[in-house]
DOPA-219854 format. One record per residue (C-alpha): chain; x negated, y negated, z. Coordinates in steps of 0.2 Angstrom, whole numbers. Example, Ala and Ser with C-alpha at 12.3 -4.5 7.8 and 13.67 -1.06 7.14 Angstrom:
<rs>
+--------+-------+-------+-------+
| chaine |     x |     y |     z |
+--------+-------+-------+-------+
|      A |   -62 |    22 |    39 |
|      A |   -68 |     5 |    36 |
+--------+-------+-------+-------+
</rs>
This chain:
<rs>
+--------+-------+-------+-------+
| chaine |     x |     y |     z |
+--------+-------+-------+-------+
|      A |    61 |   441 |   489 |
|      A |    67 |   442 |   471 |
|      A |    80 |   427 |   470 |
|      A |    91 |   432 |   452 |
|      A |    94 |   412 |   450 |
|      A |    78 |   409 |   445 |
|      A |    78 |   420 |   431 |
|      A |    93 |   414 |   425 |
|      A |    91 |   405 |   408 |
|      A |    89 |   385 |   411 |
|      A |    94 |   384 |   391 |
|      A |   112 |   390 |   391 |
|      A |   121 |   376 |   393 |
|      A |   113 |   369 |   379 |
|      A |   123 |   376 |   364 |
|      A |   139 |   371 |   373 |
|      A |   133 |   354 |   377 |
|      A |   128 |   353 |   356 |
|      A |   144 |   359 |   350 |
|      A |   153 |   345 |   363 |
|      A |   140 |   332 |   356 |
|      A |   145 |   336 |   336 |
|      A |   160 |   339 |   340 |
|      A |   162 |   320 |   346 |
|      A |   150 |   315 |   331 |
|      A |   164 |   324 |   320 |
|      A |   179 |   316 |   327 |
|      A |   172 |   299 |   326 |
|      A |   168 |   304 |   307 |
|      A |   186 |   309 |   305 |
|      A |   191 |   293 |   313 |
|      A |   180 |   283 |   301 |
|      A |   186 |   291 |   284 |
|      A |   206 |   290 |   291 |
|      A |   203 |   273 |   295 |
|      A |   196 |   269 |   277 |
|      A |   207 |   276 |   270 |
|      A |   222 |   266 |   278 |
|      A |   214 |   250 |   272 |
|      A |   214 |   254 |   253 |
|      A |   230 |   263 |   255 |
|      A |   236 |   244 |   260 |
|      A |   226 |   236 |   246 |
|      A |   235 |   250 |   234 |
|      A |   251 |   244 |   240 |
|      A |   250 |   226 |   238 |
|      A |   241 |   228 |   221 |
|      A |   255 |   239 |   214 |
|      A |   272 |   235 |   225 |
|      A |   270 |   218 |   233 |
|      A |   260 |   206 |   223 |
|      A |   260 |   213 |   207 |
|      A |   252 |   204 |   190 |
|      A |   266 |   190 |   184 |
|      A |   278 |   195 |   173 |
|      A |   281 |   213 |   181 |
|      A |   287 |   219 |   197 |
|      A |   284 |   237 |   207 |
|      A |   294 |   246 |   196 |
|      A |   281 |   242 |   182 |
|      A |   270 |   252 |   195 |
|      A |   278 |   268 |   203 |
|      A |   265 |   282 |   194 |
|      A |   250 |   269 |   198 |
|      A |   253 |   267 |   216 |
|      A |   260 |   282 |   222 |
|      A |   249 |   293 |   213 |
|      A |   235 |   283 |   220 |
|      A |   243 |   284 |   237 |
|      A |   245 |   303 |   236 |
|      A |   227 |   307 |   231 |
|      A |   221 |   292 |   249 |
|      A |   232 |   305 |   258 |
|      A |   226 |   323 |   252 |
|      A |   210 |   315 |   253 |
|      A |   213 |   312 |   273 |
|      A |   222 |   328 |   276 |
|      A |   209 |   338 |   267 |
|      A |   191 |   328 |   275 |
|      A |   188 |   335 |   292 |
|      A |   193 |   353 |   284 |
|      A |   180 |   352 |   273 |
|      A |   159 |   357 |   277 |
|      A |   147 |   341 |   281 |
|      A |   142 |   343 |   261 |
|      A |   160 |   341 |   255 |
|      A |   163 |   324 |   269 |
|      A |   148 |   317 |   261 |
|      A |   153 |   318 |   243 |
|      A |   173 |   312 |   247 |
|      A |   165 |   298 |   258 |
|      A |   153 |   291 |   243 |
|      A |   166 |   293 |   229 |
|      A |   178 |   284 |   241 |
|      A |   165 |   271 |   245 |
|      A |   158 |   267 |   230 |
|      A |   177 |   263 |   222 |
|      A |   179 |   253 |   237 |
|      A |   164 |   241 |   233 |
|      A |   171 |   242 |   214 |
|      A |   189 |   235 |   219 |
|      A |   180 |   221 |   230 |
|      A |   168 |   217 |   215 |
|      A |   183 |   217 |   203 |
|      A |   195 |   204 |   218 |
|      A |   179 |   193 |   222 |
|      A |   176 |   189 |   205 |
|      A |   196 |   187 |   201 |
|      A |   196 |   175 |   216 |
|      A |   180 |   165 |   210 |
|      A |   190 |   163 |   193 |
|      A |   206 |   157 |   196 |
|      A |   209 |   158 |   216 |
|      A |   211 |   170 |   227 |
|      A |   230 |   177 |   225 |
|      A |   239 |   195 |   229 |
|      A |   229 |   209 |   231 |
|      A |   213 |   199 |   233 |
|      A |   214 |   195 |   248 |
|      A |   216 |   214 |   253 |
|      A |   201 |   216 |   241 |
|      A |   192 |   208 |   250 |
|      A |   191 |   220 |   266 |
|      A |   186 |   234 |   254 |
|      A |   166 |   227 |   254 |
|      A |   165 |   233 |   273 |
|      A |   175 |   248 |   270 |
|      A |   163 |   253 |   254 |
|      A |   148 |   250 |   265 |
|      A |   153 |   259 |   280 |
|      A |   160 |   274 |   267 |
|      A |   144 |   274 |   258 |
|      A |   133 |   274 |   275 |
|      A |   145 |   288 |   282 |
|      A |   139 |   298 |   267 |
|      A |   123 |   296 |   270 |
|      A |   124 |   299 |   287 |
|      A |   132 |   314 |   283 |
|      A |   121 |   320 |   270 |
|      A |   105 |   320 |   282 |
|      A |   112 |   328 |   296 |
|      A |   118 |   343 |   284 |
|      A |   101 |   346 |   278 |
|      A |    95 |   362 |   278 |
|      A |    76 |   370 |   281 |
|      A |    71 |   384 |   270 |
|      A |    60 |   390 |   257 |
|      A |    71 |   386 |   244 |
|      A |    75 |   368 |   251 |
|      A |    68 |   359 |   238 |
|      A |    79 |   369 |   225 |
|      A |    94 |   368 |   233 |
|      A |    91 |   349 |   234 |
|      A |    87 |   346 |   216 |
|      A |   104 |   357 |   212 |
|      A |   114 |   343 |   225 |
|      A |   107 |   331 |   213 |
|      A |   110 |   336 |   198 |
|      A |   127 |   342 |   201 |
|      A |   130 |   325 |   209 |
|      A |   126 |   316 |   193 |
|      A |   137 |   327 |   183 |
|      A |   153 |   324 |   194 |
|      A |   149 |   305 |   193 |
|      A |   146 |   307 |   175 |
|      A |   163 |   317 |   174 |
|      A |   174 |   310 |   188 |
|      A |   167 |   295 |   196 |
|      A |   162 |   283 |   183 |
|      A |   178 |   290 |   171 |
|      A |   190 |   284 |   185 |
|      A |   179 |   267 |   190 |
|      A |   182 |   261 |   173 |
|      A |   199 |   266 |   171 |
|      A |   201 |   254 |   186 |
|      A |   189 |   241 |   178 |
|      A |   201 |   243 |   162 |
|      A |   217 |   239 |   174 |
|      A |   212 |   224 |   185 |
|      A |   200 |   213 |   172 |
|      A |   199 |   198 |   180 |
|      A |   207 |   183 |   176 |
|      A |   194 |   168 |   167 |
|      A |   201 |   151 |   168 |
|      A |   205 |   145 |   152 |
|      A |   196 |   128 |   145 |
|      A |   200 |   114 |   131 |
|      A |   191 |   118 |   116 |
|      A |   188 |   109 |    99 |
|      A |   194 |   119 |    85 |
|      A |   190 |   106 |    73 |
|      A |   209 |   100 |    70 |
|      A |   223 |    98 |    85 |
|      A |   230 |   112 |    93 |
|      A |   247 |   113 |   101 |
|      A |   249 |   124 |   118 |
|      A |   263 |   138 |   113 |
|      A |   269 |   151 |   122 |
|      A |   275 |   168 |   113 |
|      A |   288 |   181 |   119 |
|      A |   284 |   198 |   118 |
|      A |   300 |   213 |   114 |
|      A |   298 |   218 |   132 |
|      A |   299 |   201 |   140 |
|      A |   280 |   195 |   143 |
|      A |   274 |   177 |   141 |
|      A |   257 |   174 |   133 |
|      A |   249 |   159 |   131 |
|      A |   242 |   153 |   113 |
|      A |   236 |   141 |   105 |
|      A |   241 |   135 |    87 |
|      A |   231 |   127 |    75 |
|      A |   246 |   122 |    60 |
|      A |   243 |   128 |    44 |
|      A |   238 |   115 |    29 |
|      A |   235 |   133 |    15 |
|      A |   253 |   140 |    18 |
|      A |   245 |   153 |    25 |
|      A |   241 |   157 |    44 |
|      A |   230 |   172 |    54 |
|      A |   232 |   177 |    71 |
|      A |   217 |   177 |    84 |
|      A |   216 |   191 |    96 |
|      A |   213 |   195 |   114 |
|      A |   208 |   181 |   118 |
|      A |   212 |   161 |   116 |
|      A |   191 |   157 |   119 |
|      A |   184 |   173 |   112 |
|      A |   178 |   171 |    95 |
|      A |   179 |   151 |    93 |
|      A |   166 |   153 |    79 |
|      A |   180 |   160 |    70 |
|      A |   193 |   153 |    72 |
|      A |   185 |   135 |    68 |
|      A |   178 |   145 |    51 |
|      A |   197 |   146 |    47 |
|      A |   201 |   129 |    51 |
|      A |   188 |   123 |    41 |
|      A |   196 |   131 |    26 |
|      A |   215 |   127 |    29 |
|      A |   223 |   140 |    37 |
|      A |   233 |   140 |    53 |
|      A |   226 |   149 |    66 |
|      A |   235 |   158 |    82 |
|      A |   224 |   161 |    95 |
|      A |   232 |   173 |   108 |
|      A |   228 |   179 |   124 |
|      A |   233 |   198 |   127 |
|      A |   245 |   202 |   140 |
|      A |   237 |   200 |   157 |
|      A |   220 |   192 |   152 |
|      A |   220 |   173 |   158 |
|      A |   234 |   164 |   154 |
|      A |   246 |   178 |   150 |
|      A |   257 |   189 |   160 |
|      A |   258 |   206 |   163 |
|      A |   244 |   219 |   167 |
|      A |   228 |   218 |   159 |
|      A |   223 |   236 |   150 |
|      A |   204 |   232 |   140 |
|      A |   209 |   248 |   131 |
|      A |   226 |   239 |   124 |
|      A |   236 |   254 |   123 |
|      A |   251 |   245 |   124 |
|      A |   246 |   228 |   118 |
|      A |   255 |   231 |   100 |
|      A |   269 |   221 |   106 |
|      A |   258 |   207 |   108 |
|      A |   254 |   203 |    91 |
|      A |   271 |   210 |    84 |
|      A |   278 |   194 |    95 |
|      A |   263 |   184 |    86 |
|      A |   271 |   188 |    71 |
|      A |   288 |   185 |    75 |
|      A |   284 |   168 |    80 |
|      A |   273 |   165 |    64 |
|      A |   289 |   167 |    52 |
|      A |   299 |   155 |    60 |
|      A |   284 |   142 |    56 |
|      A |   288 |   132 |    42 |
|      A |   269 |   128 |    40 |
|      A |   269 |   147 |    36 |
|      A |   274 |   149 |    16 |
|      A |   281 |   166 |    12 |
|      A |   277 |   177 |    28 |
|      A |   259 |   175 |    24 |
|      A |   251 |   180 |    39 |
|      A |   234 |   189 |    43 |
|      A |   225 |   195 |    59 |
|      A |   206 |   196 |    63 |
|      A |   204 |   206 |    80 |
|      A |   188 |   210 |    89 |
|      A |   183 |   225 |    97 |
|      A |   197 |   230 |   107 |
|      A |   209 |   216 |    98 |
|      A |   201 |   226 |    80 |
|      A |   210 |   243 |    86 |
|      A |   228 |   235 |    93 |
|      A |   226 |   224 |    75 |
|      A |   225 |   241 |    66 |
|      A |   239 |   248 |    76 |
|      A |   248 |   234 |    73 |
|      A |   246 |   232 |    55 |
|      A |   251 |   252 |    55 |
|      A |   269 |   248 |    60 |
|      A |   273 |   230 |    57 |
|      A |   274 |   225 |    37 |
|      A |   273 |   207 |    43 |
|      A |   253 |   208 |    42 |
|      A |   250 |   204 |    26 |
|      A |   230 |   212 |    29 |
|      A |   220 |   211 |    45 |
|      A |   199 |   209 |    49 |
|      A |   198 |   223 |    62 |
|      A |   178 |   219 |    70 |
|      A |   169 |   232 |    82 |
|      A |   183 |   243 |    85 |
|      A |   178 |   259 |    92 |
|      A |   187 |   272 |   102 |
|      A |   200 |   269 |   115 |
|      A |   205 |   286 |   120 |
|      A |   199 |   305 |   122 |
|      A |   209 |   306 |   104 |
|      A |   193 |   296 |    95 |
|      A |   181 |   306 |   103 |
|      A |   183 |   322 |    95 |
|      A |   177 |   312 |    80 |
|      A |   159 |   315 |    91 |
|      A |   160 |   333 |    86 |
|      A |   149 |   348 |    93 |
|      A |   138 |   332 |    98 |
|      A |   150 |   322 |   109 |
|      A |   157 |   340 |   121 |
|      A |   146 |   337 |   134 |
|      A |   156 |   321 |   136 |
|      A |   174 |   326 |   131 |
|      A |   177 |   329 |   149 |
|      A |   172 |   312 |   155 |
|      A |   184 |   305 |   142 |
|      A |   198 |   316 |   143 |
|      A |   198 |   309 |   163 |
|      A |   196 |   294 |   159 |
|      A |   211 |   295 |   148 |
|      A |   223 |   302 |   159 |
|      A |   215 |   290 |   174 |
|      A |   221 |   275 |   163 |
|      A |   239 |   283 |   158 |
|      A |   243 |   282 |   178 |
|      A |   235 |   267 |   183 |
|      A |   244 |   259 |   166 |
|      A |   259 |   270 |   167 |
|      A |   256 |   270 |   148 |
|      A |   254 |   286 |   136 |
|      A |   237 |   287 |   125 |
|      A |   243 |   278 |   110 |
|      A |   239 |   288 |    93 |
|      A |   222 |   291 |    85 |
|      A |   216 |   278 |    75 |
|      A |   210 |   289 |    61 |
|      A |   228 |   294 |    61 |
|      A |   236 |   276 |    62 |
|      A |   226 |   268 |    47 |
|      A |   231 |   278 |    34 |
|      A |   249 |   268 |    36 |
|      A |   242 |   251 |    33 |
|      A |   243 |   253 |    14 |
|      A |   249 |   244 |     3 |
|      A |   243 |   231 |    14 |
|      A |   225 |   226 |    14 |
|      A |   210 |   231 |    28 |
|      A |   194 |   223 |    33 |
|      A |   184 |   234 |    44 |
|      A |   168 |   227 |    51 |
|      A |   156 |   234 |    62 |
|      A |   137 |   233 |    71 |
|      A |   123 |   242 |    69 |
|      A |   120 |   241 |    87 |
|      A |   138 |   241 |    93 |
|      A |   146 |   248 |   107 |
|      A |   161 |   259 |   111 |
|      A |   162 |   271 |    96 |
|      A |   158 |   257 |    82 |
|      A |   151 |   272 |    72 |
|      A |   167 |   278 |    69 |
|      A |   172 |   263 |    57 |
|      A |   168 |   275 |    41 |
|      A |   177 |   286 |    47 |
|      A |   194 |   274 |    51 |
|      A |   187 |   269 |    33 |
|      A |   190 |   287 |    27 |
|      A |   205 |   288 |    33 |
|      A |   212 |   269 |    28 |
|      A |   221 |   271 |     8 |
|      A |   217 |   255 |    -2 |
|      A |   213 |   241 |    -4 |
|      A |   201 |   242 |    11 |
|      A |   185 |   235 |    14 |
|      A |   170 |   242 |    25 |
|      A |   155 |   229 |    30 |
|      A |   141 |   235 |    39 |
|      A |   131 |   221 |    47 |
|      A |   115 |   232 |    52 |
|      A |   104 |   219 |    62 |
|      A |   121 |   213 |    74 |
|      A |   127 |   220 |    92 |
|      A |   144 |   222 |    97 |
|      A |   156 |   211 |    85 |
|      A |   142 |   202 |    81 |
|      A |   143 |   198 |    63 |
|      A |   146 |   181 |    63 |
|      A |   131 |   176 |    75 |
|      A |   119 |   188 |    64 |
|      A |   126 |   181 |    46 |
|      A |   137 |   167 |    47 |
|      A |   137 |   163 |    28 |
|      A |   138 |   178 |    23 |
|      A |   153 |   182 |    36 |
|      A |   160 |   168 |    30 |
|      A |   160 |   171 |    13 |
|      A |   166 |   189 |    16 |
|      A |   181 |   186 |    27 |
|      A |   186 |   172 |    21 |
|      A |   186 |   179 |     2 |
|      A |   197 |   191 |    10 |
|      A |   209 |   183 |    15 |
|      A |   209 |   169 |    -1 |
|      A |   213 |   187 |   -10 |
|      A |   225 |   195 |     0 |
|      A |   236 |   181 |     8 |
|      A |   234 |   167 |    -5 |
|      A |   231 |   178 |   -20 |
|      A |   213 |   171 |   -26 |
|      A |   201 |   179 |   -36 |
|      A |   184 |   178 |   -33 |
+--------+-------+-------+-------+
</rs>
C-alpha cells in the first residue's frame, strides 16, 4: 500500500528553518550596529557638550555635535534597511572612525592625562574592533557565486578605495584636525632667559607663550608652537631680537579647540601683536612673524589684516582648504571631491567657515614685506608658494631650498637660512642694508 507520507518532501522545512536562522543572525547584527552606535553617540556628547576643551563650553560646539549625532542616528534608522553589502560598508566606515577616536584619546591621555572625552575614547577600541569584524562578517556571508564573481569583486574594491579616497579618509582627518592631541610642554634653552606669558585673544582664549625680551628694539613672533622650531627661534636670540613663542589655540598649553588647518587662528597672532606694543623692549611697533607650515598660512592671513606686522617669514605653507586646490588645475579634479569634503567636514566639527584663499589674501600684505620659504620635498600644497608669490605685491621674497622636506630649511642650510632670514628682517624691521 502506497503511503503519500513517504513521498512527502523531507527538505521543506528547510527554507523556513534558514529564513528563521538569518533572520536571528540579522537581528543580532542590527543589535550590534545600534549598540555601537549608542557608544560613540555618548563619546560625541561628552567631547562636544560635557567636557569640552578649556576655554569654551557646548555652545562653542552645537553644529559639531548635533550634526554628528544626526548622522549616528540616520546611520541606525537606515542599517537593517539596507542589503548585507550596504551593512558592511556603514559597519567598516563606522569602525574604522571608531579605532581613529581611541588612537587620537589614547595618545592625548599618554601626553598629558587622561581627561574629558578620553575616557569615553577609550571604549571606542572594542567598538572599532567589533565594527570592523561585523563588516567582515557581513561581507563573506553576502558573497555571491557566478561567472562573473571575480569582476563583480574587483569592481567592490575599487569602488571601495574610491569612497575611502572621497569620504572616509576626508572626514578622518578633518577629525584628526579637531582633536590634535595635547604634548606636554618642557623647559627649553633659548640661549637667554625667558619669561612665561600668557596672551589674550579678541574672543576671550588664553595662550601660553614664552618671551625672550628684546636687546635690537625689535621683536618677532613664533607660531604654532612654543617648542616647534627652537632652532629658530635660538637663531634670533643669537642676533638680538625678542622672540614670542606662542602656542595656537588648543595645542598644549592653550585653550580653546585645536584646528591643524588654523582657520580661525588669526586672532591668535593679532593678540601676539597686541601684547608686543605694549612691550617697552619693543621700539616703534617693530614687530615681525616667522610661521611654519600651518603657522606660515595663519602668518600670511594675519599679516593681510593686521598693519602691526611690520613683514613676516611664512615657511611650508600649503593649502588649508578646497579654495587652494583649484590652483592643482585639470591635474588636481580627481581630488577636488576629497577636498571639498574635507572642507565642509572641518566647517562642522570647527564650527568655522573656510577662511579666504591665500592667493587671494597676499596681495593685501603690501607695503609690508614677505618671505616665503618652501621645500622641494614639502608636503601639503608647498608647490603653490610661486603661486602665493604671484599673487604677493612687493617687496616679497621667494627661497626655494630644493634638497629640504616639509619646513625643512633651516636643518638642510642653516647658514645660508640664517643669513637669508635674518638679512630680512635687519632690512624690514631694523632698516639695514646688506
Amino acid at each position: 500500500m502506497h503511503d503519500p507520507a513517504m513521498t512527502r518532501p523531507m527538505a521543506r522545512p528547510e527554507p523556513r528553518l534558514r529564513t528563521r536562522v538569518l533572520g536571528a543572525v540579522t537581528r543580532t547584527d542590527v543589535l550590534v550596529f545600534s549598540g555601537a552606535m549608542g557608544i560613540i553617540a555618548l563619546h560625541v556628547a561628552v567631547d562636544s557638550f560635557i567636557a569640552p576643551e578649556p576655554g569654551t563650553d557646548a555652545a562653542d560646539h552645537l553644529l559639531r555635535g548635533f550634526v554628528s549625532l544626526a548622522i549616528l542616528a540616520l546611520a541606525t534608522v537606515a542599517y537593517p534597511r539596507l542589503p548585507a553589502g550596504g551593512r558592511a560598508a556603514l559597519a567598516g566606515v563606522f569602525g574604522a572612525l571608531a579605532l581613529e577616536g581611541a588612537v587620537l584619546a589614547i595618545t592625548d591621555a599618554r601626553a598629558v592625562g587622561a581627561r574629558g572625552e578620553d575616557w569615553t575614547g577609550f571604549f571606542l577600541v572594542p567598538v572599532g574592533i567589533v565594527l570592523l569584524g561585523l563588516a567582515v562578517a557581513l561581507l563573506w556571508r553576502s558573497r555571491k557565486p557566478g561567472r562573473f564573481r571575480w569582476l563583480r569583486r574587483a569592481g567592490v574594491v575599487i569602488g571601495t578605495i574610491v569612497v575611502a579616497y572621497w569620504l572616509v579618509a576626508p572626514v578622518g582627518v578633518a577629525i584628526l584636525a579637531t582633536h590634535r592631541p595635547r604634548a606636554e610642554v618642557q623647559p627649553v634653552d633659548l640661549g637667554k632667559p625667558y619669561e612665561q606669558v600668557t596672551l589674550r585673544t579678541s574672543d576671550g582664549l588664553d595662550l601660553a607663550a614664552w618671551y625672550v625680551p628684546s636687546s635690537n628694539g625689535a621683536a618677532v613672533i613664533s607660531y604654532p608652537t612654543r617648542q616647534g622650531k627652537l632652532a629658530q627661534a635660538r637663531m634670533l636670540v643669537q642676533h638680538g631680537y625678542g622672540v614670542l613663542l606662542v602656542d595656537a589655540r588648543g595645542y598644549d598649553g592653550s585653550e580653546g579647540d585645536p584646528n591643524i588647518f588654523g582657520w580661525d587662528d588669526a586672532k591668535d597672532i593679532d593678540a601676539a601683536v597686541a601684547w608686543l606694543q605694549n612691550r617697552r623692549d619693543v621700539k616703534n611697533d617693530r614687530i615681525g612673524g616667522i610661521g611654519f607650515s600651518v603657522g606660515g598660512e595663519m602668518m600670511l592671513q594675519a599679516a593681510a589684516t593686521n598693519t602691526g606686522l611690520r613683514a613676516v617669514v611664512s615657511e611650508g605653507a600649503g593649502f588649508r582648504s578646497v579654495r587652494e586646490d583649484v590652483l592643482r588645475g585639470p591635474r588636481g579634479w580627481f581630488a577636488l571631491p576629497a577636498a571639498a569634503v574635507q572642507s565642509t567636514a572641518l566647517a562642522v566639527m570647527s564650527g568655522t567657515p573656510p577662511p579666504p584663499a591665500l592667493d587671494d589674501l597676499v596681495g593685501r600684505i603690501a607695503p609690508r614685506a614677505v618671505f616665503f620659504i618652501y621645500s622641494g620635498h614639502g608636503a601639503g600644497g608647498e608647490e603653490f608658494n610661486p603661486d602665493y608669490f604671484a599673487a604677493a605685491s612687493q617687496p616679497k621674497t621667494l627661497w626655494k631650498v630644493d634638497e629640504a622636506g616639509h619646513v625643512g630649511g633651516f636643518a638642510a642650510r642653516p647658514q645660508e637660512y640664517e643669513q637669508r632670514v635674518i638679512g630680512f628682517f635687519d632690512r624690514t624691521l631694523l632698516g639695514e642694508h646688506e
